[in-house]
C-alpha positions as CSV (number, residue, x, y, z in Angstrom):
1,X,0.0,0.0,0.0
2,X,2.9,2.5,0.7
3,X,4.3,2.2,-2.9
4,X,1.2,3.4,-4.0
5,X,2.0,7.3,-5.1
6,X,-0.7,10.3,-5.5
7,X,0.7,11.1,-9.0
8,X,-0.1,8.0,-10.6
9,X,-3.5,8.1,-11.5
10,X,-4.2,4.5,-11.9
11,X,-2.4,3.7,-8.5
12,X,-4.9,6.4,-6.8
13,X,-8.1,4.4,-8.2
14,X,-6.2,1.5,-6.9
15,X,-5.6,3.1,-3.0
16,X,-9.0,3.9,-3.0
17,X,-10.7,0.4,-4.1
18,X,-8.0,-1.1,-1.4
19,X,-9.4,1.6,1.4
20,X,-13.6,0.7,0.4
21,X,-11.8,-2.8,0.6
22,X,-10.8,-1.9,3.7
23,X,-14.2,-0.4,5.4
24,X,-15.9,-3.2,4.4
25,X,-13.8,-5.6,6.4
26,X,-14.2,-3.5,9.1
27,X,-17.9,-2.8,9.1
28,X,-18.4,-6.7,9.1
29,X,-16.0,-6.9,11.9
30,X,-18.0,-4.4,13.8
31,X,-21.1,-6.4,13.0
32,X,-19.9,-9.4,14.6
33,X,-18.5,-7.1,17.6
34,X,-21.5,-5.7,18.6
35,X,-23.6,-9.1,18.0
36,X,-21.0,-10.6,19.8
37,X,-21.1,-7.4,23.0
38,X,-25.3,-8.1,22.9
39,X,-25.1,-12.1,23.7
40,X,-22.1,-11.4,26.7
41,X,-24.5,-8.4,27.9
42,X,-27.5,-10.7,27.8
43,X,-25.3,-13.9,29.0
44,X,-24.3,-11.4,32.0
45,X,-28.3,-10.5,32.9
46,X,-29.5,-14.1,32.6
47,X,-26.3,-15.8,34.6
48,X,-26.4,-13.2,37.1
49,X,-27.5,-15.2,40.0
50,X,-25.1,-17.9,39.3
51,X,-22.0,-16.5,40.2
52,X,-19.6,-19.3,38.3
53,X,-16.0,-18.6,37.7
54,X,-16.8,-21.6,34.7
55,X,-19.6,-19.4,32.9
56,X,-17.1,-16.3,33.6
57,X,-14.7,-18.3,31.5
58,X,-16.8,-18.7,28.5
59,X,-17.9,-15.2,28.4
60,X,-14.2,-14.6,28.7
61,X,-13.8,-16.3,25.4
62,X,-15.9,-13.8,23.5
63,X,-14.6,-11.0,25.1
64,X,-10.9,-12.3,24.0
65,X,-12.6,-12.4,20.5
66,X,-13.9,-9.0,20.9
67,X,-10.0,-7.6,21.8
68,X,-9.0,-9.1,18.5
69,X,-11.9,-7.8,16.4
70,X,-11.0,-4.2,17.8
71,X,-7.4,-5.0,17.1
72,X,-8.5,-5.4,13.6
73,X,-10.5,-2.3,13.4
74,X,-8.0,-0.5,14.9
75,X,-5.7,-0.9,12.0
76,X,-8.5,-0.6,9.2
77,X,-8.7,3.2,10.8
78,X,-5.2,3.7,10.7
79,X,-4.8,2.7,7.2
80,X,-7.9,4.7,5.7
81,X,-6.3,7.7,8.0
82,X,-3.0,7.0,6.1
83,X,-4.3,7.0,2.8
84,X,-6.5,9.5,3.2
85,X,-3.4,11.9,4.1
86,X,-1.5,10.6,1.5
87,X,-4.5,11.4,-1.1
88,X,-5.5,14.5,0.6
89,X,-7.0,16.4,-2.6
90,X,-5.8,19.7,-1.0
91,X,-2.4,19.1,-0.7
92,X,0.3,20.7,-3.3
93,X,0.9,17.0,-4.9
94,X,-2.7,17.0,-5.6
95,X,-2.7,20.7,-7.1
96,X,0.5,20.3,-9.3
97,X,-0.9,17.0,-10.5
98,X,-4.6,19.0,-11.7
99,X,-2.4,21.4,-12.9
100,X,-0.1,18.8,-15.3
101,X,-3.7,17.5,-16.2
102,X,-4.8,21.0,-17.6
103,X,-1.3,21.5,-19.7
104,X,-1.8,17.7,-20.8
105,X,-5.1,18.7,-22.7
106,X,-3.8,22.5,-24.2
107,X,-1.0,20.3,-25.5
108,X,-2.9,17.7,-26.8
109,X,-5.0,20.4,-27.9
110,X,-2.5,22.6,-29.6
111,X,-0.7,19.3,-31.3
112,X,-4.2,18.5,-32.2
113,X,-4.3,21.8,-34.6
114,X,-1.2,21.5,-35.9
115,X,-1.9,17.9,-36.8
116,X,-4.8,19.1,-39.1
117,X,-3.5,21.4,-40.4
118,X,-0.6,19.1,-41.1
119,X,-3.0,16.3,-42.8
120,X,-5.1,18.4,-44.9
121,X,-1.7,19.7,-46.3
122,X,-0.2,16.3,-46.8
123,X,-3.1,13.9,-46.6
124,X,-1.7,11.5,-44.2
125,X,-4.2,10.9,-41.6
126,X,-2.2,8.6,-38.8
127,X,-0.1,11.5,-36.7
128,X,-4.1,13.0,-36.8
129,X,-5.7,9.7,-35.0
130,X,-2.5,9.7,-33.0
131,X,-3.5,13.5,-31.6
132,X,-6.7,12.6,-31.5
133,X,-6.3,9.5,-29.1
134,X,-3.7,11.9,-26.8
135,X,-6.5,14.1,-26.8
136,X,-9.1,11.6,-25.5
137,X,-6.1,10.4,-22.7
138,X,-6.0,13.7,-21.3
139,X,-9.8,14.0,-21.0
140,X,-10.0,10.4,-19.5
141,X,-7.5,11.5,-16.8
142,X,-9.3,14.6,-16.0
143,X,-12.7,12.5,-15.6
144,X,-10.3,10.2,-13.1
145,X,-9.5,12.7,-11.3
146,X,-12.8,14.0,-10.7
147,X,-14.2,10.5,-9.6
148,X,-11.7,10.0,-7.2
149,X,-12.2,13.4,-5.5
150,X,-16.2,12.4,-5.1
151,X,-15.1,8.8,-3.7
152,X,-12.6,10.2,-1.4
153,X,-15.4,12.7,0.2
154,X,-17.8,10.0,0.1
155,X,-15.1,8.1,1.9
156,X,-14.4,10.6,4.7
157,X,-18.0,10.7,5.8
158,X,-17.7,7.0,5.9
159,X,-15.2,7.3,8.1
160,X,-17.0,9.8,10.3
161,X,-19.8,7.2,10.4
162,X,-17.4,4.1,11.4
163,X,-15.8,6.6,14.0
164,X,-19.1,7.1,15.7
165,X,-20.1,3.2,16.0
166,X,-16.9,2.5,17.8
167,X,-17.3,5.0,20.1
168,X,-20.8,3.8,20.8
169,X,-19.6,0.3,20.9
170,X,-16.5,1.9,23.6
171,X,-19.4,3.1,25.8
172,X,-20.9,-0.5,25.7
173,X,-18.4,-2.0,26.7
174,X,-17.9,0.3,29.7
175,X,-21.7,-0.6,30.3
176,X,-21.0,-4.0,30.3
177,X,-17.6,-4.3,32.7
178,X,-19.2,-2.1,34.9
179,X,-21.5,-5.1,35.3
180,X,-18.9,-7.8,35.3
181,X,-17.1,-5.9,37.9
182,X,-20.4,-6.1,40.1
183,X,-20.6,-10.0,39.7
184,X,-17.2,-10.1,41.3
185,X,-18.4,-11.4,45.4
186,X,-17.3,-15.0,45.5
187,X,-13.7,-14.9,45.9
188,X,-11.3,-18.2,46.9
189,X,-7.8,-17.5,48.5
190,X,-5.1,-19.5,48.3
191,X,-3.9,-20.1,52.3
192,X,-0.7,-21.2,52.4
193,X,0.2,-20.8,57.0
194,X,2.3,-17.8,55.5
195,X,1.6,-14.2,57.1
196,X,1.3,-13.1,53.2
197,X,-1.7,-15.3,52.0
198,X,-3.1,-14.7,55.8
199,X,-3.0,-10.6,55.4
200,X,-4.1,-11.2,51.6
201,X,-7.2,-13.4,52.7
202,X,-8.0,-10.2,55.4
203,X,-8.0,-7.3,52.9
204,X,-10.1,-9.3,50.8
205,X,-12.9,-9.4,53.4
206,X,-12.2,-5.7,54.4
207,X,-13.1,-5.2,50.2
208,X,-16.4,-6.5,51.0
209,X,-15.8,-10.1,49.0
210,X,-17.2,-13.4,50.5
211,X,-13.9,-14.8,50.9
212,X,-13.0,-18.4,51.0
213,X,-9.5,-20.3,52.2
214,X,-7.7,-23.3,50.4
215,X,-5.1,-25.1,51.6
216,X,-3.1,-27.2,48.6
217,X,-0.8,-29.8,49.8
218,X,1.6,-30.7,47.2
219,X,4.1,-32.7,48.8
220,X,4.2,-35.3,51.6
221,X,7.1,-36.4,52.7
222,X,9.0,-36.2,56.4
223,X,11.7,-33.3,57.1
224,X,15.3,-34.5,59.0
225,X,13.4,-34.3,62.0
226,X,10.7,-36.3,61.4
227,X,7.6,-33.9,60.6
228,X,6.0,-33.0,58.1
229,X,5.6,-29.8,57.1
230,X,2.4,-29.4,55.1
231,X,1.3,-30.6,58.3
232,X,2.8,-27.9,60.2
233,X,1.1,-25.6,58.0
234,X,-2.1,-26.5,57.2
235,X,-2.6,-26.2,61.3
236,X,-1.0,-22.3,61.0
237,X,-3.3,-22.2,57.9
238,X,-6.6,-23.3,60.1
239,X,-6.0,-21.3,62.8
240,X,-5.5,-17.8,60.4
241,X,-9.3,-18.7,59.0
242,X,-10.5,-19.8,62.2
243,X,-9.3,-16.3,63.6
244,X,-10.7,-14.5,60.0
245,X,-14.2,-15.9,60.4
246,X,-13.5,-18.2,56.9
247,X,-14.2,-21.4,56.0
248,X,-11.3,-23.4,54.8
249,X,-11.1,-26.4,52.2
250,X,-8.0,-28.6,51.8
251,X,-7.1,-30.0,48.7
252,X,-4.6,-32.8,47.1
253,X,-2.5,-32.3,44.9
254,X,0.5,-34.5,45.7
255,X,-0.3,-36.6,42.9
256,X,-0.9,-34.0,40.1
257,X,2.3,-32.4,41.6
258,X,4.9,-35.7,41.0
259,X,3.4,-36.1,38.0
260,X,3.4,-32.7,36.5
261,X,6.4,-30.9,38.1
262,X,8.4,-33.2,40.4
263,X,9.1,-36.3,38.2
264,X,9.8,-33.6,34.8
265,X,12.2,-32.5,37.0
266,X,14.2,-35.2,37.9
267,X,14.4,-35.9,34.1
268,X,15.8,-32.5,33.3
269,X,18.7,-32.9,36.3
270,X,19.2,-36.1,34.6
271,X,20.2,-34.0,31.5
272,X,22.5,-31.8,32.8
273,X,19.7,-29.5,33.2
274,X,19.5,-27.1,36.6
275,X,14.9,-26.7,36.6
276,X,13.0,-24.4,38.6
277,X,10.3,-26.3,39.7
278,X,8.5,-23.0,41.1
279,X,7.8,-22.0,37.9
280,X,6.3,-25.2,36.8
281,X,4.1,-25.5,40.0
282,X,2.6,-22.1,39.7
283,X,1.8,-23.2,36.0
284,X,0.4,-26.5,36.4
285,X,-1.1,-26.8,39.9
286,X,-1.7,-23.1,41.7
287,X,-3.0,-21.2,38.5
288,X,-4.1,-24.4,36.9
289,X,-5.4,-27.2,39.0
290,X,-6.3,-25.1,42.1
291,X,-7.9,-22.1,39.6
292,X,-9.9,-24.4,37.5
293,X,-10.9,-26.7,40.9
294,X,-12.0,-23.1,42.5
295,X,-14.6,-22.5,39.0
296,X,-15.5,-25.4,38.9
297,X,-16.3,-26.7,42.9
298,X,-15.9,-23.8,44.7
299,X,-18.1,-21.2,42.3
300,X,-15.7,-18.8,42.5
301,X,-15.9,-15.5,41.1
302,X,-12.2,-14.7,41.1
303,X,-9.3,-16.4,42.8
304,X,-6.4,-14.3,45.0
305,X,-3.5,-15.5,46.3
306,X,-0.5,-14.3,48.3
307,X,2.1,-13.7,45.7
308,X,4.0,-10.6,45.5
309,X,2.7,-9.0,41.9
310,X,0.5,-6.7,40.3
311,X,-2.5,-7.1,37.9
312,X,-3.5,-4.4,35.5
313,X,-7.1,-5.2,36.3
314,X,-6.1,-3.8,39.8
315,X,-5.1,-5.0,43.0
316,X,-9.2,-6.4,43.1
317,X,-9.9,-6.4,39.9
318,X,-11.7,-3.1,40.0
319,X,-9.9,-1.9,36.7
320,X,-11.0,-4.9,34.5
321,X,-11.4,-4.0,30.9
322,X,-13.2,-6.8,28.6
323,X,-11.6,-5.4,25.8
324,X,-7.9,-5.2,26.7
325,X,-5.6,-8.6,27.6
326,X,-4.8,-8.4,31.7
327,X,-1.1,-7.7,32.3
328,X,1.4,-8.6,34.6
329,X,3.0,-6.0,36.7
330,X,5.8,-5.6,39.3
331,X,4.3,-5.5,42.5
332,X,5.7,-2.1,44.8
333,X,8.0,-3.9,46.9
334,X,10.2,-5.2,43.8
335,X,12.6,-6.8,46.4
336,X,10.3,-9.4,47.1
337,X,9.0,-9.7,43.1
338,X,7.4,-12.8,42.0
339,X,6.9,-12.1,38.6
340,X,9.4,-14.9,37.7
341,X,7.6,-17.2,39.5
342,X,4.5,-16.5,37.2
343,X,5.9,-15.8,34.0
344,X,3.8,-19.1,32.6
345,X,0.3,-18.2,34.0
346,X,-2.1,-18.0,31.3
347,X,-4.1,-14.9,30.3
348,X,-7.8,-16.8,31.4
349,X,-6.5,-17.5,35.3
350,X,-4.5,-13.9,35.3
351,X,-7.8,-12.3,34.1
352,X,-9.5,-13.8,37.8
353,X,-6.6,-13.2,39.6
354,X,-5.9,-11.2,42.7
355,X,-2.9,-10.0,44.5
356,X,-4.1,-7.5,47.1
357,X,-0.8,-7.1,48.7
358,X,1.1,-6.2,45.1
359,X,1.1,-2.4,46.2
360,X,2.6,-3.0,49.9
361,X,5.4,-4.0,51.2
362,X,6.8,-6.6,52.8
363,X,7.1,-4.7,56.3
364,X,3.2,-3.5,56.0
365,X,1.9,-7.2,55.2
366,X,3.8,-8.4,58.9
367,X,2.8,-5.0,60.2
368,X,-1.3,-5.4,59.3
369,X,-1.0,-9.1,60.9
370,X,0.3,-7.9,63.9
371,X,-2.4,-5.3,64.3
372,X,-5.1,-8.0,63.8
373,X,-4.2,-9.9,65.7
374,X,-2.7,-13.0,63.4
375,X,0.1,-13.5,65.7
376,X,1.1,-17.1,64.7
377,X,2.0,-15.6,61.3
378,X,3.0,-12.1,61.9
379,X,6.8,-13.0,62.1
380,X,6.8,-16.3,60.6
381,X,9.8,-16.7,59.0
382,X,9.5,-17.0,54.8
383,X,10.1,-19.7,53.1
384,X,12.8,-20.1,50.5
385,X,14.3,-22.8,48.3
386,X,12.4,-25.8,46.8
387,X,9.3,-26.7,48.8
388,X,9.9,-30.4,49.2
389,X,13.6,-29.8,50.0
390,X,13.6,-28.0,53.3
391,X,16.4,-27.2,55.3
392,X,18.0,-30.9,53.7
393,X,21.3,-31.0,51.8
394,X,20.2,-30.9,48.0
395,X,22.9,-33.9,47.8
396,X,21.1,-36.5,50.0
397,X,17.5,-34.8,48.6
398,X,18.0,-35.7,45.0
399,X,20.2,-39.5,45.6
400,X,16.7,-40.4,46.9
401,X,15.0,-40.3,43.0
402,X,18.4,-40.3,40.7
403,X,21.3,-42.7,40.7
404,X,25.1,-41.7,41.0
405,X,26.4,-41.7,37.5
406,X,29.8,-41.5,38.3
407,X,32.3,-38.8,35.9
408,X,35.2,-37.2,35.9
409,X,36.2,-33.4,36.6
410,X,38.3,-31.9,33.9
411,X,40.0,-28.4,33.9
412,X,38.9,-26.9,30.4
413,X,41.7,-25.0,29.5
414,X,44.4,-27.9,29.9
415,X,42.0,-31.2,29.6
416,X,43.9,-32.7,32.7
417,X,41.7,-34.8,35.0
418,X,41.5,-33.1,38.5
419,X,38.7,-35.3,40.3
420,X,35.5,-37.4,40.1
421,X,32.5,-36.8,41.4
422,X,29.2,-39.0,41.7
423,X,26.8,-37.6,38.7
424,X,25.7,-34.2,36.6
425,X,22.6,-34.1,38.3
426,X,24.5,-32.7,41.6
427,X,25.8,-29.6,39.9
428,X,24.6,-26.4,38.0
429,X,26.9,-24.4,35.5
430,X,28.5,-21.6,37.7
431,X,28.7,-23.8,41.0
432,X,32.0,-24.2,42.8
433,X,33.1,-27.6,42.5
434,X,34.2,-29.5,45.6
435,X,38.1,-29.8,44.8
436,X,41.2,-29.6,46.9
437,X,44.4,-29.5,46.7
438,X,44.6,-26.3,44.6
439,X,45.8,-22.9,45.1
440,X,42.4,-21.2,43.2
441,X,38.7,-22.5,43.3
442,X,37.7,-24.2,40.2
443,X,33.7,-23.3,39.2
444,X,31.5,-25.8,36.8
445,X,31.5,-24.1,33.1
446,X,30.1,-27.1,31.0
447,X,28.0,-30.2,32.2
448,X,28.0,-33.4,29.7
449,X,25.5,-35.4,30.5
450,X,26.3,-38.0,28.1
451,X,29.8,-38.7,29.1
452,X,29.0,-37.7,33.0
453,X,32.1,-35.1,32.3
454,X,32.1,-32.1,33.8
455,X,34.5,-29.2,32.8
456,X,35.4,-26.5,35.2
457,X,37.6,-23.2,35.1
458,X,40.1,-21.9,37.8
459,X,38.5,-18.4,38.9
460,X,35.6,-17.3,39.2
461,X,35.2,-14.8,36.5
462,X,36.8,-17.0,33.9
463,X,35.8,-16.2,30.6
464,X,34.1,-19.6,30.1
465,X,31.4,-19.3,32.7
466,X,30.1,-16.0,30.5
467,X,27.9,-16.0,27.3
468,X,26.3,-13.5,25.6
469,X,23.8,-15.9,23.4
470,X,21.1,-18.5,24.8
471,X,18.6,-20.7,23.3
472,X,14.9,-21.1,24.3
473,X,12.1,-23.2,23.7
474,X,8.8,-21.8,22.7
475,X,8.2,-19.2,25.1
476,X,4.5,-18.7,27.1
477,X,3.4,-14.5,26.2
478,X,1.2,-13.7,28.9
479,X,-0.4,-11.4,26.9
480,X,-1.2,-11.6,23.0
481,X,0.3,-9.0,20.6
482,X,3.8,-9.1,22.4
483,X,6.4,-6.9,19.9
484,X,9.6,-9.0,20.3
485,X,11.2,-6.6,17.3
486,X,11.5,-4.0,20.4
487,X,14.4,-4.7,22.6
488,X,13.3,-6.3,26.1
489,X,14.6,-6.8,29.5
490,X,15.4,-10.5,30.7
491,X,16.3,-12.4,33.5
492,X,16.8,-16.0,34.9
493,X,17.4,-15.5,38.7
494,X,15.0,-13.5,41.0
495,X,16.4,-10.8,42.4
496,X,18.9,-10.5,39.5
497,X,19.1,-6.8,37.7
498,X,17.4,-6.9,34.8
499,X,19.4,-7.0,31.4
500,X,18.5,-5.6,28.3
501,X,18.3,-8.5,25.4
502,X,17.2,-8.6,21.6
503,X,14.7,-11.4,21.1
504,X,14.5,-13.5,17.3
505,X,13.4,-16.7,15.6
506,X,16.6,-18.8,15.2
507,X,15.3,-22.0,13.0
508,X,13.4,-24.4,15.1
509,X,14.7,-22.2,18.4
510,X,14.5,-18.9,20.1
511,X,17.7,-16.6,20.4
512,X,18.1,-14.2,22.7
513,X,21.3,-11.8,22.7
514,X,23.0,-10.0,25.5
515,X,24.0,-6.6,25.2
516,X,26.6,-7.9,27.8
517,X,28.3,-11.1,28.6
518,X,26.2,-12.7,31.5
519,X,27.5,-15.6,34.0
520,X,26.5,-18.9,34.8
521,X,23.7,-18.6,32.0
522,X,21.6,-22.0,32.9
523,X,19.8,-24.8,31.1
524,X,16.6,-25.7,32.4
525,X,16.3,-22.2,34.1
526,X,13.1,-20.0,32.9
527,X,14.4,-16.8,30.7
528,X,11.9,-14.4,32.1
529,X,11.3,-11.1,29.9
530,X,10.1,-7.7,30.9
531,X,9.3,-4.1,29.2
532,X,9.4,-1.7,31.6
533,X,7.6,-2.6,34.6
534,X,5.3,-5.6,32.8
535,X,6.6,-9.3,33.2
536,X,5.8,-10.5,29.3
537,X,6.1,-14.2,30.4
538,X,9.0,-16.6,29.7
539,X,10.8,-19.4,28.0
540,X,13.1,-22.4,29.3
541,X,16.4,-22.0,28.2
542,X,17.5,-24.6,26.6
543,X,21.0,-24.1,25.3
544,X,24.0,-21.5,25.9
545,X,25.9,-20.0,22.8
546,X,29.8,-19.6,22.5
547,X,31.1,-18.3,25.7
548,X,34.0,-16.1,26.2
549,X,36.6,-18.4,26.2
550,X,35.0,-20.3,23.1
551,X,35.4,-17.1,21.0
552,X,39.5,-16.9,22.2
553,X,40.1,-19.8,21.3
């Protein structure tokens, strides 16, 4: 459409068939819009009294329709507003070309005379049909001309008129999410015995919400000291809605947890791999098992949990907007960010999610528990680390499920054996490897999971534990429409800086460049990306390009 240029006049008939083209599309798109606006404002009316997060998930469907249909009209708009400036019939392009048109037909004109004159002095009659055909040319543009100047006002009102059913339509949809926004009373909290979920559960019943607790146990086994811990804190949890005035429902998930996070796992230490199962959990059982058994068993409106992050739709969802994807935000106190954590959660959970402490920090949340008395949480000490690990050494944790494999340690640079150790699935790229006898700490730079080799480097900045390319597999946008052309921020720890990266295709794999070199880049690790302060989702990395040393040597 851009190569199309005002001074062509068969290219301007062209633009403006392509621009009706155009309204066309987008009248029928706001057809179906609005048909589609009526049946969710009439599903809303009719369901009212139900209440179900399940039927707010269908109607969620059409409304994820509606964002793309507006998408779509949003771009028809932009291109009729293009063309129409680039076809502007005031403009001097526009002028000089009427005026080339006028001196077309005196020339054709004046050749015409001559031509005649010529003929009935020579009696050769071609260079007259010649003239005469130029002459008709020039009168054929002219008539061009003036039908596209009629189409293009005709097509301006038309714009005016699709202008004004969009903004009707705009102030539907306000209708309507002021009315989903009312339906919001039924809302399930994840209780975890943590002073977070317990403060989060409490401002929820402050909002005005009917507000009920679940307790997920994931994992069953028996600490060092013989107790169990989900025990521990399913008793913390009861006693936080005992002292709330909510009822509490446990739930099982142990075996939807080995299976889905725990045992994948174990298969990616086994490859030399270094996972983070948090990621996977809050994926596959907390905003996928525990938010579809809250729709479906619980009749829950909207779910909330304890996590430290922001929704777009607000803190309560009181800034949902049918029309517009929910994003995910860093919460205030960015020391504590969890965004990581729930860089896979899909855009139907995050759209009936809560977070009512993403705008406080970590000092309020124990401070409000303390005033209200939830004293058996109020200094509770966080947890950190793998759930099902505890205070154990990872060592004797993970020769429970995997076999020692035993390999060799061999310093990269020389080749020379230094020591053995019992298996790849002990270590993690970066990692200081248990060797004595030397005068400088050697750190793990490449795991070989085939040969159970590991190579290290003496140093820890040596230039084979930093990269500045890395490989992903498909990664989870939180959000559709995400421009990857732009550069974005990424990172794979929490609490790491964020780094600014260029995102691209690369074949059957993702690529993502560093502006710097970074350390200890990880396989199995979750690539997290960022633009500004939104957490655009994530991607496992999967591979690490050349490092320093590689590009020495």
């Amino acid at each position: 459409m851009a190569n199309l240029q005002p001074t062509d006049h068969a290219n301007c008939s062209d633009l403006i068939i392509a621009i009706c083209k155009q309204h066309e599309a987008v009248r029928r798109d706001l057809n179906r819009l609005t048909v589609t606006l009526q049946e969710f404002d009439v599903s809303i009316e009719f369901k009212a009294s139900e209440g179900s997060l399940q039927d707010e998930q269908i109607k969620l469907q059409k409304i994820v329709d509606i964002a793309t249909l507006r998408e779509r009209l949003k771009n028809a708009i932009s291109l009729h507003d293009s063309a129409k400036d680039l076809l502007d019939i005031d403009s001097v392009d526009k002028r000089r070309w009427l005026k080339h048109i006028i001196s077309y037909a005196v020339l054709g004109a004046t050749i015409g005379g001559l031509v005649i004159r010529s003929v009935m002095a020579s009696g050769k009659w071609l260079p007259f049909v010649i003239s005469v055909f130029s002459a008709l040319a020039a009168i054929n543009r002219w008539q061009e001309v003036s039908n596209n100047r009629k189409l293009l006002s005709a097509l301006k009102e038309d714009q005016s008129d699709l202008e004004r059913h969009v903004s009707e339509l705009n102030d539907h949809l306000n209708t309507v999410t002021e009315k989903l926004m009312a339906k919001i009373k039924n809302v399930v909290c994840g209780i975890s015995g943590g002073v977070d979920s317990a403060v989060s559960a409490y401002l929820l019943k402050q909002k005005g919400f009917n507000v009920r607790g679940v307790f997920m146990k994931n994992w069953d086994s028996i600490n060092e000291k013989g107790e169990c811990l989900a025990d521990h804190d399913y008793e913390i949890a009861q006693r936080v809605c005992w002292k709330l005035g909510i009822e509490l429902t446990f739930i099982d998930f142990i075996k939807k947890y080995w299976n889905e996070v725990f045992v994948p796992m174990l298969k990616n230490y086994e490859k030399g791999f270094t996972p983070n199962p948090d990621v996977v959990c809050n994926k596959q059982i907390k905003f996928g098992s525990f938010f579809r058994y809250a729709s479906t068993k619980l009749q829950a409106d909207a779910i909330a949990t304890g996590h430290y992050a922001r929704n777009s739709y607000g803190d309560f969802l009181e800034n949902i907007n049918p029309a517009d994807d929910a994003r995910l935000l860093r919460p205030t106190d960015t020391w504590k960010d969890q965004t990581l954590f729930l860089s896979n959660i899909n855009q139907t959970a995050l759209r009936r999610t809560m977070f009512p402490i993403g705008t406080l920090m970590k000092s309020e949340v124990r401070n409000i528990a303390k005033d209200i008395g939830l004293d058996m949480v109020a200094n509770r000490k966080d947890s950190t680390g793998i759930c099902f690990i505890g205070t154990r050494n990872f060592s004797t944790f993970i020769e429970q499920y995997i076999e020692p494999k035993p390999g060799k340690f061999i310093d990269i640079e020389t080749g020379k054996i230094l020591g053995k150790h019992k298996g790849v699935h002990y270590w993690t790229l970066g990692q200081r490897a248990l060797l004595s006898g030397f005068s400088k700490p050697y750190f793990i730079a490449k795991l070989d999971a085939d040969s159970q080799n590991i190579f290290v480097a003496s140093g820890t900045n040596h230039p084979s534990l930093f990269s500045t390319t890395f490989y992903t597999a498909e990664p989870h946008w939180i959000r559709s429409q995400i421009d990857t052309t732009k550069n974005v921020g990424f990172r794979f720890q929490n609490n790491q800086n964020i780094k600014e990266c260029q995102f691209s295709k690369a074949g059957e794999r993702y690529k993502v460049e560093l502006k710097e070199p970074m350390r200890a880049l990880t396989p199995g690790q979750y690539a997290v990306f960022y633009r500004d302060n939104e957490c655009l989702g994530g991607a496992e990395i999967t591979s690490i390009g050349s490092t320093l040393y590689d590009l020495q040597t």
